[in-house]
Backbone as numpy.savetxt, mean C-alpha at the origin, in Angstrom:
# Nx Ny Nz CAx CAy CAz Cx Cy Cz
-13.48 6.56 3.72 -13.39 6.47 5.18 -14.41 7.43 5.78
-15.11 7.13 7.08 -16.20 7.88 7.55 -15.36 9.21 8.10
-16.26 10.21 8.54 -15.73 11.45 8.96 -15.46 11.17 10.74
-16.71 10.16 11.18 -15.75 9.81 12.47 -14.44 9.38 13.12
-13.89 8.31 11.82 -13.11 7.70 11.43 -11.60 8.75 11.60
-12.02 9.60 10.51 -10.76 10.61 10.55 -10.62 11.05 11.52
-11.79 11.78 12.53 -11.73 12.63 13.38 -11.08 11.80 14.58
-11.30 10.26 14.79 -10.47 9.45 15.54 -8.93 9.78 15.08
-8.54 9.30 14.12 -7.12 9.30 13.41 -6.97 10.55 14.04
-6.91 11.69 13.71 -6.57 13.60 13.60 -6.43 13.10 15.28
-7.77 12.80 16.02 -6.92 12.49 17.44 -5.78 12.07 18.08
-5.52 10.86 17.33 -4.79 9.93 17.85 -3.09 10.68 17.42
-3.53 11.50 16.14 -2.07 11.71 16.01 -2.00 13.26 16.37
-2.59 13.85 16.43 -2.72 14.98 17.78 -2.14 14.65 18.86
-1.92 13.46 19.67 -2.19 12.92 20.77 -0.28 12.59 20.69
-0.07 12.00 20.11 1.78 11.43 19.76 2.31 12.93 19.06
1.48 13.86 18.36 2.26 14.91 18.46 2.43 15.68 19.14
1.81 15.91 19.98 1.97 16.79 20.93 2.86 16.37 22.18
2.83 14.85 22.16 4.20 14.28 22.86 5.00 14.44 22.81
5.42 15.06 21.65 6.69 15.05 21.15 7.25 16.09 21.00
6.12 17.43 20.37 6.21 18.64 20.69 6.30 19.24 21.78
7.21 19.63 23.19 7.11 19.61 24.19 6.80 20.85 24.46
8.01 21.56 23.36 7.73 23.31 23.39 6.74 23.81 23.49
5.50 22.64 22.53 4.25 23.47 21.75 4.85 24.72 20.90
5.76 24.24 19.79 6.07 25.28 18.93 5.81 25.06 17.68
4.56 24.07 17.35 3.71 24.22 16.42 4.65 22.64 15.16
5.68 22.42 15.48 6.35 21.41 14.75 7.36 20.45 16.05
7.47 19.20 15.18 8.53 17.72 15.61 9.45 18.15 15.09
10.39 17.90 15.11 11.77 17.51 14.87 11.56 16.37 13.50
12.33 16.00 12.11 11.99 15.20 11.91 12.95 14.29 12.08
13.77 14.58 13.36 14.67 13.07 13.43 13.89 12.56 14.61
12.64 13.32 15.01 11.89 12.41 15.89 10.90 11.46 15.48
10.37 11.19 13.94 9.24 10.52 13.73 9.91 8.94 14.02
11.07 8.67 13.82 11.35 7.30 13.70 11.31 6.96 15.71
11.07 7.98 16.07 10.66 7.33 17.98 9.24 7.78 17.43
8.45 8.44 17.26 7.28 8.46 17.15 6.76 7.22 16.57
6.87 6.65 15.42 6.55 5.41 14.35 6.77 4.55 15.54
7.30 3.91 16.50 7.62 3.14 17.54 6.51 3.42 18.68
6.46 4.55 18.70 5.38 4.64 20.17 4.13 4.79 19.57
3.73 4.39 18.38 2.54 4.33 18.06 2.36 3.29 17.48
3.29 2.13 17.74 3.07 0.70 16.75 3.55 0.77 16.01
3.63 1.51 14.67 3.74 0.99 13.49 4.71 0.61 12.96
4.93 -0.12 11.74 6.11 -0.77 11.32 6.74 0.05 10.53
7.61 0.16 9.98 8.24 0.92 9.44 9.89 0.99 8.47
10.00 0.82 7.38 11.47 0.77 6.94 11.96 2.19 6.89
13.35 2.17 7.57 13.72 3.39 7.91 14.24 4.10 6.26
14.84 3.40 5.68 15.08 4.03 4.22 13.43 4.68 3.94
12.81 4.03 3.85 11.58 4.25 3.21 11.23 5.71 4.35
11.31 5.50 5.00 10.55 6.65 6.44 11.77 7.85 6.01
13.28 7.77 5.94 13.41 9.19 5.37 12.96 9.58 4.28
12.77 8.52 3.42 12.21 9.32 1.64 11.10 10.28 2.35
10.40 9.27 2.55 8.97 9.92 3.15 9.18 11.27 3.67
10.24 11.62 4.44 10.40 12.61 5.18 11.00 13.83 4.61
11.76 13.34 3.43 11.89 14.48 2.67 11.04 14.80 1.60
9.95 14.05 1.71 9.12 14.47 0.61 7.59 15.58 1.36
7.75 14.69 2.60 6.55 15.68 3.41 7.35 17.15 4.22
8.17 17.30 4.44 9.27 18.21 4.50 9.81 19.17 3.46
9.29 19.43 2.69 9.03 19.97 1.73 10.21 21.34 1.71
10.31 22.14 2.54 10.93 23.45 2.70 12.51 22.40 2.92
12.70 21.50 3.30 14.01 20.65 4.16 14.11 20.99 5.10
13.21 22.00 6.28 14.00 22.34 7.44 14.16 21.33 8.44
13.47 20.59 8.35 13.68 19.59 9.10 12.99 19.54 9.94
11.58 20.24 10.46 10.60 20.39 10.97 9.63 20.02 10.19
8.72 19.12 11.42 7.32 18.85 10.30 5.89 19.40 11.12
5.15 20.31 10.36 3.96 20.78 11.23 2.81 20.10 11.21
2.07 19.72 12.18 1.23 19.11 12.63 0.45 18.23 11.07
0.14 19.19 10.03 -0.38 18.29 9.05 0.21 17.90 7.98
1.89 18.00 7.98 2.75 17.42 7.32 2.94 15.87 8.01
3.05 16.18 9.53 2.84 14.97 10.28 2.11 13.77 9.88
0.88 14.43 9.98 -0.39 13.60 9.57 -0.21 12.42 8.21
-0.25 13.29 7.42 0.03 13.05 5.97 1.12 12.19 5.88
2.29 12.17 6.50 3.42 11.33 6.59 3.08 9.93 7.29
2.43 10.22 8.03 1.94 9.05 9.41 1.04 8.30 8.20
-0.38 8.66 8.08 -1.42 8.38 7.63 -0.30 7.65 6.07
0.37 8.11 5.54 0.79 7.52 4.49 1.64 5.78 5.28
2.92 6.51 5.94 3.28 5.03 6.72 2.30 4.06 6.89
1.28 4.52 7.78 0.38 3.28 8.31 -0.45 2.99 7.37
-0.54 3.30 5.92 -1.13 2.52 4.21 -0.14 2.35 3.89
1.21 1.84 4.01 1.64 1.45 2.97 1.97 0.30 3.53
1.80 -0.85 2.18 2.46 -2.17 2.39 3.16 -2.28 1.49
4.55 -3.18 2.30 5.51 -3.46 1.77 5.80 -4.46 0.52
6.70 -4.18 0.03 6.64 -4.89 -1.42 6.54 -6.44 -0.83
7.84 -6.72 0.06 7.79 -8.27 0.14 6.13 -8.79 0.35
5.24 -8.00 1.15 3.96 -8.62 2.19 3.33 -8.91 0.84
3.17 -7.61 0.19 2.18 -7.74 -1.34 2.74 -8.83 -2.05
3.97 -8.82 -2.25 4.04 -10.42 -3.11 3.93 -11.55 -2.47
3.57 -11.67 -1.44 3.66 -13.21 -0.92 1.85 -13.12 -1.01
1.66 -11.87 -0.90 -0.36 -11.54 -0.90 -1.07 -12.42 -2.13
-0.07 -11.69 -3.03 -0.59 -12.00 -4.54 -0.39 -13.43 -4.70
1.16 -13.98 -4.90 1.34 -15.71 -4.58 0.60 -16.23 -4.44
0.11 -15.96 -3.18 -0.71 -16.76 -2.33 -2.27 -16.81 -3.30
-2.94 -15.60 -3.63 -3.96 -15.36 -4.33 -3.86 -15.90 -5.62
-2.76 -16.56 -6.34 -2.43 -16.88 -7.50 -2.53 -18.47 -7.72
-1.95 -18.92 -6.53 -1.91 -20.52 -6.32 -3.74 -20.91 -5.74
-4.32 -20.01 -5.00 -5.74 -20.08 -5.24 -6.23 -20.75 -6.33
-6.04 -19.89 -7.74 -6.47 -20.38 -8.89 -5.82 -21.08 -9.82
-4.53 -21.61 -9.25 -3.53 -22.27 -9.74 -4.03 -23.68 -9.47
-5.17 -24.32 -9.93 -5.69 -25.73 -9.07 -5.16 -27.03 -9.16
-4.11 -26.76 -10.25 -3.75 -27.99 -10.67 -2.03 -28.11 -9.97
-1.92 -26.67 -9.50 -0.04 -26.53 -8.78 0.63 -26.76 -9.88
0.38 -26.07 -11.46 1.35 -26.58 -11.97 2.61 -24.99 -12.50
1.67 -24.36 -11.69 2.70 -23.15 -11.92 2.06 -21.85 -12.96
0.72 -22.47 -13.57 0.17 -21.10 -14.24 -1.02 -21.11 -14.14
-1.67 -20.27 -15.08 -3.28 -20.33 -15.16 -3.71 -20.19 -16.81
-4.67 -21.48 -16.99 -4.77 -21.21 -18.46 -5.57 -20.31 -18.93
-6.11 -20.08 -20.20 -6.94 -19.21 -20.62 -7.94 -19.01 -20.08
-8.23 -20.46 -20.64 -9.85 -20.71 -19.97 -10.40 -19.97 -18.80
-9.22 -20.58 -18.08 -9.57 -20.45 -16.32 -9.34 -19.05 -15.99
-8.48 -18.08 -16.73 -8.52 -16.73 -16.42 -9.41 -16.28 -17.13
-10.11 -16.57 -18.36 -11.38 -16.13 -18.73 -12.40 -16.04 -18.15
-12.67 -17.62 -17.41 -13.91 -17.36 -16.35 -13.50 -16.58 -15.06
-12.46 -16.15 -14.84 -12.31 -15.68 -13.55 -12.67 -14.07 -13.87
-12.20 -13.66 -14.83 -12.83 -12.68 -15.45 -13.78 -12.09 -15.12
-14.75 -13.07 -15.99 -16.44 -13.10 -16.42 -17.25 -13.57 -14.94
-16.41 -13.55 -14.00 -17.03 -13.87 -12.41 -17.14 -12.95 -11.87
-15.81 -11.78 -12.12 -15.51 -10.37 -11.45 -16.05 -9.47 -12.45
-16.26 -9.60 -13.64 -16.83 -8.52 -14.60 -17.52 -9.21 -15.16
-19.11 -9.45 -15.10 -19.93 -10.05 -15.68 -20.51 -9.15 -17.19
-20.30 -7.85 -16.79 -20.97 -6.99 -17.46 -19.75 -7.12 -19.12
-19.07 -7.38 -19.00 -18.11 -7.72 -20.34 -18.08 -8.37 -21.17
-18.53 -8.26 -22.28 -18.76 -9.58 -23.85 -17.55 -10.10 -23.95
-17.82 -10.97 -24.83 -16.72 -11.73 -24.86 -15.52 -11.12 -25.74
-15.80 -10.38 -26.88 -14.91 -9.50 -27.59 -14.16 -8.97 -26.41
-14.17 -7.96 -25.07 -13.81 -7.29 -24.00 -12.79 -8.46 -23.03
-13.52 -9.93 -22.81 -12.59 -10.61 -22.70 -11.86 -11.51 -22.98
-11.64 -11.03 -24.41 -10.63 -11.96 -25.05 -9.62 -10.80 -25.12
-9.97 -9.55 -25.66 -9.05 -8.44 -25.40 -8.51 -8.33 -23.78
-9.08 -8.42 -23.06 -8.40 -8.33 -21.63 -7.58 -9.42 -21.51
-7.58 -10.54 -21.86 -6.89 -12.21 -21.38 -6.01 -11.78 -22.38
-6.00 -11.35 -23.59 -4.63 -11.27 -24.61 -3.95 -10.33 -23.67
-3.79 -9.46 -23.19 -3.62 -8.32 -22.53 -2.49 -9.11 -21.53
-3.34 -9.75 -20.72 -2.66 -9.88 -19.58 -1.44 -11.34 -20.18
-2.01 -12.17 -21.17 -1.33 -13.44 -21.78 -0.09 -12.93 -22.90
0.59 -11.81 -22.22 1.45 -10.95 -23.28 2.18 -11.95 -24.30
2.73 -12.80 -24.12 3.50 -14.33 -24.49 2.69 -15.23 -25.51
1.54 -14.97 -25.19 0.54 -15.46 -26.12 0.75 -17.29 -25.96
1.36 -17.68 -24.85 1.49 -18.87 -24.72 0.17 -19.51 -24.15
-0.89 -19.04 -24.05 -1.97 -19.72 -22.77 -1.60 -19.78 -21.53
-0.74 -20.00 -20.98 -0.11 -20.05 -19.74 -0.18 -18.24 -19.03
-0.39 -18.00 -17.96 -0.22 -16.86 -17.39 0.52 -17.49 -16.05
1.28 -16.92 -16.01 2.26 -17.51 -14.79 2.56 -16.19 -13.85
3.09 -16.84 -12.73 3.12 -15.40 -11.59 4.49 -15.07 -11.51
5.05 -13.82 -12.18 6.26 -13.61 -12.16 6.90 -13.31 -11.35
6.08 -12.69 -10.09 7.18 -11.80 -8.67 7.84 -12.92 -8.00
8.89 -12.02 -7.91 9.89 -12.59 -7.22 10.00 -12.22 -5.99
């Protein structure tokens, strides 16, 4: 990420912390991030947002200082959720799934391979396709549920 980039971000959440900080006593509350996560957009699972909170909270007081904040925020707004990523992948799977029959054969994960890693002999991808073909059936199928 560029250094302008951050220096935007460090703004923006400068900007919702200090909203929130009214005292200016250098920390939030952390039963305030879940109104903060709201007045700044982002989405958020609340199970997931306390883990988070006791992990950037570190001492437990329950105060978070400005770059515990950060770090908590900046983590929320990267993370995607399990469901989004598996419907991501699905979706990226039936791509190369051309025939809809539910897998991908050797072949076809070999060349997909040798498209994304050209630089790899074929010894490298037959070891990588056994790898991923644990079953040794030819078939590679998409397991998430």
């Amino acid at each position: 990420m560029a250094a302008s980039n951050n220096t935007a971000l460090i703004v923006e959440y400068q900007k919702f912390f200090d909203m929130f900080d009214r005292g200016k006593q250098g920390y939030i509350m952390a039963t305030q991030i879940g109104q903060i996560m709201h007045a700044m957009e982002q989405d958020f699972d609340e199970k997931q947002l306390r883990k988070l909170i006791r992990k950037f909270d570190a001492d437990g007081s329950g105060k978070l200082e400005f770059d515990e904040f950060c770090a908590l925020v900046y983590t929320v707004a990267n993370t995607v959720d399990k469901e989004t990523l598996q419907k991501e992948l699905r979706e990226a799977f039936r791509l190369f799934d051309k025939e809809g029959n539910g897998y991908i054969s050797r072949p076809t994960l070999k060349a997909l391979l040798k498209e994304i890693a050209d630089d790899l002999s074929d010894d490298q991808l037959e070891a990588a396709v056994d790898e991923i073909d644990e079953d040794g059936s030819g078939k590679i199928e998409f397991e998430g549920n």
